[in-house]
N, C-alpha and C positions, 0 to 999 in steps of 0.2 A: 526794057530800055526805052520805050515808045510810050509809056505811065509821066502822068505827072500832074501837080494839084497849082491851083493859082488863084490866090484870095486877092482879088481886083479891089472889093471894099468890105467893110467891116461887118458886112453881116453875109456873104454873099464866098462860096468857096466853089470853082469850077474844078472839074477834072476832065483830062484828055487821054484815052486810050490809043492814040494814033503821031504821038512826037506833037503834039501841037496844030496839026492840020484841025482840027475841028475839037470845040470846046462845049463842054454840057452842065447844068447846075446839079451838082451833088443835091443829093437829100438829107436834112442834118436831123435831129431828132429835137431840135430846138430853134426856135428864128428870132430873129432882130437881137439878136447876142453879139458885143462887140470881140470879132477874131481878128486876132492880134498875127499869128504864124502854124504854118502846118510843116510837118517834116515825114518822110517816105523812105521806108526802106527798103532795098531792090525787090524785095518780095511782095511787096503793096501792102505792107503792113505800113498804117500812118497813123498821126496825131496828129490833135491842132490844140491850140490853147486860147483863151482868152479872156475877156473879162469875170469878176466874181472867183475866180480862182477855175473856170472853166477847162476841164481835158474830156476831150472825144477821141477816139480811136474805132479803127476800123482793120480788122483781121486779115482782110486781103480784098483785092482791087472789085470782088464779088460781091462784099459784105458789104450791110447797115452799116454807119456809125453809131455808134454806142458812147452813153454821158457815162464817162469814169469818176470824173468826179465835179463837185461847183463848192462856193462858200467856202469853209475854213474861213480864216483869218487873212485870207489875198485879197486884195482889188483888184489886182490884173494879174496875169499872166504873159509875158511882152514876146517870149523865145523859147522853144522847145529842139532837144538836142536826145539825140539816140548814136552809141558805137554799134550796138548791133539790135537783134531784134526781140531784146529782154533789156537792158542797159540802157537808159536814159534820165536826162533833168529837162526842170521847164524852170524858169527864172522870171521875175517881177517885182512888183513891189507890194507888199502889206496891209492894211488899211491903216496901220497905225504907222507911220515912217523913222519915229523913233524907236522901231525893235528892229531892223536893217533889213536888209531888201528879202523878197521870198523865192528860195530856192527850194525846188523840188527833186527828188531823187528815185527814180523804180529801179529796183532789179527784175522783175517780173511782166515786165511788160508791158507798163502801166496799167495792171490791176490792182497794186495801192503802189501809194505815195507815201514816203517817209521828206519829212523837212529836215535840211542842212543849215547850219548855221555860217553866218558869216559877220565878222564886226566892222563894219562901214555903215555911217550914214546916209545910204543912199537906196534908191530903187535900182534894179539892173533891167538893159533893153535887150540884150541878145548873149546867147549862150553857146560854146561849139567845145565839141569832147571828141579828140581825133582817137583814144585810145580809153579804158575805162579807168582809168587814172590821171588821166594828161587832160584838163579843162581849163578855159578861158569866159570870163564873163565881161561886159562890157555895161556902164552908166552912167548916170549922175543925177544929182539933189542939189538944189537951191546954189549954183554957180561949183560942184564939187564935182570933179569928173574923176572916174576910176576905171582901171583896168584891174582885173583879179586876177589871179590862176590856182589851179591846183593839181598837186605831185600825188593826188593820196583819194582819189575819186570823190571828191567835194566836202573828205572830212574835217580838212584845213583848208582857208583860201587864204592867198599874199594877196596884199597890193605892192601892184608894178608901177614905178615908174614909169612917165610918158611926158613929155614936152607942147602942150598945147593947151590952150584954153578954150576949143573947140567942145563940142557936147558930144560925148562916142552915141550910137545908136546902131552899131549892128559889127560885131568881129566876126573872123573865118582864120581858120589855120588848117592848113593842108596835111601838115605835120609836126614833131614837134619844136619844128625850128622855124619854119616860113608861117607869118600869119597877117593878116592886114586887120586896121580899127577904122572904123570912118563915122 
């Protein structure tokens, strides 16, 4: 409960063993790489993602970081989302914007990645899966804003309805009723 990671800037990921009282530079296995988001699960198992289609993971609060993967077909990686500590996506956008944003998929742990499809025109900025079916993605492309979800653990997504001409860049849902977009 006292773990936790804080990427202050884009190349640059601190972690704290002590709630925050005192901060230290992680060691990445790669530098001046633009990191987009990291995500931890109680156990210290984490992830980060970011540019080039970039996923590092780390086994526990002990361990190296490790490059799971880079390239494919992403330019970025924006949000990474795990229910437990096998079950997770990272969400972004493509290099080409006309084949829709890039969603990633592990069952395993992020030792591979399978790609989910989705039909929007857009890139997505932030990703949160309260349950391994119940997910929310958040974006937008050239003045287009969207909210997604998915009933079926990212092998259909909807778009939702929403009222704003605002730009989303990052959702959270606690469950699968309460959830905020900003």
């Amino acid at each position: 409960p006292w773990n936790g990671w804080l990427r202050p800037c884009s190349s640059d990921l601190l972690m704290t063993q002590n709630g925050g009282i005192s901060w230290e530079n992680a060691e990445l296995p790669v530098s001046f790489i633009g990191l987009n988001s990291v995500y931890a699960t109680t156990n210290g198992k984490g992830y980060v993602v970011g540019e080039n289609g970039l996923i590092l993971t780390r086994v526990s609060w002990n361990e190296p970081w490790l490059m799971m993967s880079e390239g494919q077909d992403i330019e970025e990686l924006r949000s990474v989302s795990f229910t437990d500590d096998l079950i997770g996506w990272a969400v972004g956008l493509k290099r080409s914007v006309d084949t829709g944003p890039a969603i990633l998929h592990t069952a395993d742990g992020g030792t591979t990645w399978m790609e989910q499809s989705c039909d929007i025109p857009s890139d997505l900025e932030s990703v949160c899966f309260v349950d391994t079916n119940h997910g929310w993605a958040t974006g937008g492309w050239m003045n287009t804003n969207c909210i997604v979800n998915t009933i079926e653990g990212g092998i259909n997504w909807n778009m939702q309805s929403f009222d704003t001409t605002c730009y989303m860049r990052s959702i959270f849902f606690t469950d699968l009723m309460n959830g905020w977009a900003v």
